[in-house]
SELO-567059 format. One record per residue (C-alpha): residue number from 1; chain; x, y, z. Coordinates in steps of 0.1 Angstrom, whole numbers, plus 5000, padded with zeros to 4 digits. Example, Ala and Ser with C-alpha at 12.3 -4.5 7.8 and 13.67 -1.06 7.14 Angstrom:
<marza=1 | tormar=A | X=5123 | Y=4955 | Z=5078>;
<marza=2 | tormar=A | X=5137 | Y=4989 | Z=5071>;
This chain:
<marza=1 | tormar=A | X=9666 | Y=7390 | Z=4934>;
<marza=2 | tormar=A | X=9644 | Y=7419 | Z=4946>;
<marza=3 | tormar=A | X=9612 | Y=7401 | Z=4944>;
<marza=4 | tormar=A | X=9628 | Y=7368 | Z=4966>;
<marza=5 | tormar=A | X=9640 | Y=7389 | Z=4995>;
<marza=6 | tormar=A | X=9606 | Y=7407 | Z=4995>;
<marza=7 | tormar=A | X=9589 | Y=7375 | Z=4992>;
<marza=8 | tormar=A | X=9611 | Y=7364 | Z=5021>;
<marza=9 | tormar=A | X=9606 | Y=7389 | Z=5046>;
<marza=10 | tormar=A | X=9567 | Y=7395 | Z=5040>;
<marza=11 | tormar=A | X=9568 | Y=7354 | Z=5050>;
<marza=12 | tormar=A | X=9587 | Y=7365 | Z=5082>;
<marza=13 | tormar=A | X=9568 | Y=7391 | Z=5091>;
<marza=14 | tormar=A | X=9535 | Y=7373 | Z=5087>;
<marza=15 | tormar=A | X=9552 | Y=7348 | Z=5106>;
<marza=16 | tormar=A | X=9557 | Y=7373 | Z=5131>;
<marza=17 | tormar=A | X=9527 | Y=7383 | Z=5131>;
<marza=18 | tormar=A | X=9508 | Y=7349 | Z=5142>;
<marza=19 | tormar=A | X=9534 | Y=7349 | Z=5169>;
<marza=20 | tormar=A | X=9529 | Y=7378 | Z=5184>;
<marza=21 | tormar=A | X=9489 | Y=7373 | Z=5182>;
<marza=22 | tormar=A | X=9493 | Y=7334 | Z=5193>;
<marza=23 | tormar=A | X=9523 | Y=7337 | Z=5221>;
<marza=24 | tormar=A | X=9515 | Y=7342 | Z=5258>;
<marza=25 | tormar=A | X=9539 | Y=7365 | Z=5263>;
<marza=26 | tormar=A | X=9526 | Y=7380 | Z=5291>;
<marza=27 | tormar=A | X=9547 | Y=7360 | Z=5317>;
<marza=28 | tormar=A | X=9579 | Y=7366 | Z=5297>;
<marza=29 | tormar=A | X=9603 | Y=7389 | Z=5319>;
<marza=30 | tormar=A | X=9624 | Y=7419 | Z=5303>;
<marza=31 | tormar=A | X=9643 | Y=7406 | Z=5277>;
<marza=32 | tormar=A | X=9633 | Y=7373 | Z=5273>;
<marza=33 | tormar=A | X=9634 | Y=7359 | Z=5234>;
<marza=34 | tormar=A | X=9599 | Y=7352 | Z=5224>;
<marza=35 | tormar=A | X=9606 | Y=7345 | Z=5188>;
<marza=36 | tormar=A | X=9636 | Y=7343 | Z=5165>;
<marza=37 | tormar=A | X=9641 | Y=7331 | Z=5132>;
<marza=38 | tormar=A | X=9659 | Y=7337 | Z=5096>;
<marza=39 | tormar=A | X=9644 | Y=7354 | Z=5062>;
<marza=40 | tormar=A | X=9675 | Y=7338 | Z=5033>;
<marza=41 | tormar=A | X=9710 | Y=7333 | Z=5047>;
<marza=42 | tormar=A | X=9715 | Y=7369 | Z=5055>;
<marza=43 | tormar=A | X=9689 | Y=7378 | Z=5075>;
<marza=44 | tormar=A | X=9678 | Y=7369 | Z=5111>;
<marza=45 | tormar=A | X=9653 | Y=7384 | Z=5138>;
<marza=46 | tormar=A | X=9643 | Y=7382 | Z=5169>;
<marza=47 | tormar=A | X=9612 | Y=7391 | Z=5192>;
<marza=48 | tormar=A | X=9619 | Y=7402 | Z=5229>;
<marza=49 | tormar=A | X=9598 | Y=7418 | Z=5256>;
<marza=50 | tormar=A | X=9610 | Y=7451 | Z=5269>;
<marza=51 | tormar=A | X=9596 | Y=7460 | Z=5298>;
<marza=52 | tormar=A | X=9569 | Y=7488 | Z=5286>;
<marza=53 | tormar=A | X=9533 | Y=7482 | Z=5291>;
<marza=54 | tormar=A | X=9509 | Y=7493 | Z=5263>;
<marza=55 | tormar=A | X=9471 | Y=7504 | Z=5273>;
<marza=56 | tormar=A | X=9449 | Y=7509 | Z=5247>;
<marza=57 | tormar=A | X=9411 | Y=7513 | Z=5259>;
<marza=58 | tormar=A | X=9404 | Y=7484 | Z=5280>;
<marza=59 | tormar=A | X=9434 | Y=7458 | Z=5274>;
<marza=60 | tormar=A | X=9469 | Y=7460 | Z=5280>;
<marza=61 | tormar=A | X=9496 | Y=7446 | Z=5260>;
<marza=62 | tormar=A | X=9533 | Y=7441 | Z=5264>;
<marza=63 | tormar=A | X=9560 | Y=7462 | Z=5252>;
<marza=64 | tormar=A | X=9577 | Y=7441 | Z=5219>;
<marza=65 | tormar=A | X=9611 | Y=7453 | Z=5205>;
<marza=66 | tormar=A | X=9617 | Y=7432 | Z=5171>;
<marza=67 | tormar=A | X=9653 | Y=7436 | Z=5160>;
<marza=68 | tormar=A | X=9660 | Y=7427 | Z=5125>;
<marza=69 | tormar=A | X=9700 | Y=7419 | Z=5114>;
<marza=70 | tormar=A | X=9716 | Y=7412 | Z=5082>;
<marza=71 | tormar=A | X=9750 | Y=7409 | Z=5066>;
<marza=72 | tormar=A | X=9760 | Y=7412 | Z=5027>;
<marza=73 | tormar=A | X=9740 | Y=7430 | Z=4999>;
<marza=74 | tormar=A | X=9703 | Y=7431 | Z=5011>;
């Protein structure tokens, strides 16, 4: 049971992962839902942009606040 639900959320966050490097988020105003999905029947997240800007060196990035839910044994 373990190993599914680990399987499960490393597939959501690699998921995540190639949409956070592959969106154009940079347009998206505070709040907005980038990206939202389910890991089982339990679990659900979702990818907003909040409003912070990140510099690091030359490039600047968005702020991202990923919020992860679940209900039941997990």
């Amino acid at each position: 049971m373990k190993d599914k639900i680990y399987k499960q959320f490393r597939r959501a966050a690699m998921t995540l992962l190639l949409v956070v490097m592959t969106a154009p988020a940079a347009w998206a105003a505070v709040g907005d839902v980038l990206a939202s999905g389910t890991c089982g029947d339990n679990v659900t997240w979702t990818l907003t942009e909040n409003g912070e800007k990140v510099i690091r060196g030359s490039r600047q990035y968005i702020g991202l606040t990923l919020t992860v839910t679940g209900t039941g044994a997990m």
